[in-house]
C-alpha positions in Angstrom: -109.3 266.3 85.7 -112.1 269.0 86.1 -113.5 267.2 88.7 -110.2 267.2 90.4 -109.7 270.7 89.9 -112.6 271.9 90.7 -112.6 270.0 94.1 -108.7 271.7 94.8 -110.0 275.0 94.2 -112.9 274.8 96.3 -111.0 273.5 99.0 -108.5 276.0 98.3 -111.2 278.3 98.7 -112.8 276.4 102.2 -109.9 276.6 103.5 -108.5 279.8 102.7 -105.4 278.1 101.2 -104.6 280.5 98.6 -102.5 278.0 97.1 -105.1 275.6 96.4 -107.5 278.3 94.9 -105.0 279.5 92.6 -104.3 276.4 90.6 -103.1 278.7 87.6 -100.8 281.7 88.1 -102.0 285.2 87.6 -103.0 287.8 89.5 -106.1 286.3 91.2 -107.0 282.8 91.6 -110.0 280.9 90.0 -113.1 281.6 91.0 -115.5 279.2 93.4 -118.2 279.7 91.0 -115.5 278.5 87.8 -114.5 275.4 89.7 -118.1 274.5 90.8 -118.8 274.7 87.4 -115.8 272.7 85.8 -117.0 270.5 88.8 -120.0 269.7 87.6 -119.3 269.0 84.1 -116.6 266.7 84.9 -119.5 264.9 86.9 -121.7 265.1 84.0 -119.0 264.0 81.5 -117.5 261.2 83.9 -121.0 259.9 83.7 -121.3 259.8 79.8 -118.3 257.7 79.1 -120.7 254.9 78.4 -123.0 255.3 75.9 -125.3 253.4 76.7 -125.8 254.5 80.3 -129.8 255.0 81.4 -132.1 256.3 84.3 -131.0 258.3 86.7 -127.6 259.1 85.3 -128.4 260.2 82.2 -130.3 262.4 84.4 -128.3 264.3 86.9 -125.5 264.0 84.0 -128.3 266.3 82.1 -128.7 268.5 85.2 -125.2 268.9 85.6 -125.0 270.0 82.4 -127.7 272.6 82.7 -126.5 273.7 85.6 -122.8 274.2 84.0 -124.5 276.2 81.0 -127.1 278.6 83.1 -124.3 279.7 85.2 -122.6 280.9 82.2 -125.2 282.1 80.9 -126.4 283.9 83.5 -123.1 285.4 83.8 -122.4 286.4 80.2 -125.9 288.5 80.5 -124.5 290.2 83.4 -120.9 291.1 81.6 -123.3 292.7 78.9 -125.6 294.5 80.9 -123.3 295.6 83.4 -125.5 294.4 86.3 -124.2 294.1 89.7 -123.8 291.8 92.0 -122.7 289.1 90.1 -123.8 285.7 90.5 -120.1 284.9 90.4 -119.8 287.0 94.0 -122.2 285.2 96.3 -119.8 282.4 97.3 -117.1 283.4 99.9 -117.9 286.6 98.8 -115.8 287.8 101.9 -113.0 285.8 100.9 -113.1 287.3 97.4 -113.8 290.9 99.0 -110.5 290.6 101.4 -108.8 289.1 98.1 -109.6 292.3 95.9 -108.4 294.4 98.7 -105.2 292.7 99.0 -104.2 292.1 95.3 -106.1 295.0 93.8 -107.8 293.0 91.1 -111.7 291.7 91.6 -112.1 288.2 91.8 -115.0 287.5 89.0 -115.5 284.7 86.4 -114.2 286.1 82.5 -116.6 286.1 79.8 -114.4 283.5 78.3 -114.5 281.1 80.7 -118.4 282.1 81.0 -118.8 281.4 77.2 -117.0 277.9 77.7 -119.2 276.9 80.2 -122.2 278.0 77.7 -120.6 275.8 75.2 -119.3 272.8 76.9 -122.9 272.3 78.9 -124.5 272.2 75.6 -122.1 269.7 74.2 -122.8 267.9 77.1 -126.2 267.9 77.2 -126.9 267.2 73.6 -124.0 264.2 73.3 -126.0 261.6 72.3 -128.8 264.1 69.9 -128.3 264.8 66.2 -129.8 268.1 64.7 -132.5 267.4 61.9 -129.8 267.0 59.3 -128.0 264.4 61.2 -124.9 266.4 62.6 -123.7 265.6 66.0 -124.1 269.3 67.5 -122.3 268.2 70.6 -119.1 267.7 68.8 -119.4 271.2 66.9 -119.8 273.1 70.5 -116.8 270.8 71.8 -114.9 271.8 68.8 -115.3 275.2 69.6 -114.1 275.0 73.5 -111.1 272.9 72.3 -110.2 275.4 70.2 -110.7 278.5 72.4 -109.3 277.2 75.0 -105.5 276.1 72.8 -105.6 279.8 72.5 -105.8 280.6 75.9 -103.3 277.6 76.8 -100.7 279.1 74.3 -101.1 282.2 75.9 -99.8 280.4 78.9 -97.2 279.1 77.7 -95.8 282.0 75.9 -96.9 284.8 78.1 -99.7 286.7 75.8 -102.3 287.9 78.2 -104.3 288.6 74.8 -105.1 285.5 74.3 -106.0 283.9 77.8 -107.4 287.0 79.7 -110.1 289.6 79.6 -109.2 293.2 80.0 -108.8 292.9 83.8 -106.5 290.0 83.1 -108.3 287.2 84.7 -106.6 283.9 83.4 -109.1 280.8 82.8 -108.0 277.7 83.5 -107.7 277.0 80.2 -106.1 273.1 80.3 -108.9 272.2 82.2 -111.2 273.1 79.3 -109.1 271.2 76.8 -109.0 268.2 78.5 -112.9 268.5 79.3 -113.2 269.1 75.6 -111.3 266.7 74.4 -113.1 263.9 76.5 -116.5 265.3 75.2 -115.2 265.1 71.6 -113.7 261.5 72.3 -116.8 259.5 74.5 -118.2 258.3 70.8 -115.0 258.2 68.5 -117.1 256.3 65.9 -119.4 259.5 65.1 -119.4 262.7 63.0 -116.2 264.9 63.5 -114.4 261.8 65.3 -115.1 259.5 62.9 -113.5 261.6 60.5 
């Protein structure tokens, strides 16, 4: 599903479909750099379904993962220290600029949705590492996505911009995250949290 979405939106995007770019309502649509990242960590999670998968998967599903993380990282520095551009601007920034101009709010990635893609590279990096006292840390930073991201998808569904947006309202796609979660959390059922 991320992978899916991901693709739509940077079609949308391509294109300059507005329809495909704005796969969630709200004022703007997603951001190209938000659905390149849900892009890549549905690669990187599509290619840990098997666990015992070696070589050169297990390494671009790594670099997808780091990728996925930096990006957010990158970006939640930049929230804090106010700096400008953002990395979130340099893809069809003259797409985003006409966009801003035309629905009045700036297209940029929320610290929310930066913060998941913190969390959900690490989980995806580290799926298959245990911390020195033998806890899978990969379901604990899955955990957390999941459960930030229910919030945002019951803001949603009964209209509480609190809970999905920032203070310039910018929605994340929030069921993409869930389901990304949720597959991180389930590709080894038989450990830690899951085999609970």
């Amino acid at each position: 599903m991320a992978i899916l979405v991901g693709c739509i939106v940077l079609i949308g995007w391509t294109l300059d479909v507005g329809a495909l770019s704005d796969i969630l309502p709200g004022p703007v649509a997603m951001n190209p750099l938000s659905a390149i990242g849900l892009l890549l960590a549905g690669v990187s999670a599509w290619l840990l379904q098997d666990e015992h998968v070696e070589g050169r998967e297990r390494w671009i599903s790594r670099v997808c993962a780091l990728v996925v993380a930096l990006v957010g990282l990158i970006r939640l520095i930049q929230v804090l220290f106010g700096l400008e551009p953002g990395i979130d601007q340099f893809l069809f920034s003259a797409s985003l600029a006409s966009e801003a101009a035309l629905t009045g709010f700036s297209n940029r990635m929320a610290s929310d949705t930066a913060l998941d893609f913190v969390l959900i590279g690490g989980a995806l990096f580290f799926l298959d590492r245990r911390s020195h006292r033998g806890r899978w840390v990969s379901q604990y930073l899955a955990l957390t996505v999941f459960v930030f991201s229910i919030l945002a998808f019951a803001g949603y569904v009964y209209g509480v911009a609190n809970l999905y947006g920032n203070t310039s309202y910018i929605p994340i796609a929030a069921m993409t995250f869930v389901v990304l979660s949720a597959g991180v959390l389930c590709a080894r059922p038989e450990r830690g949290l899951m085999a609970v």
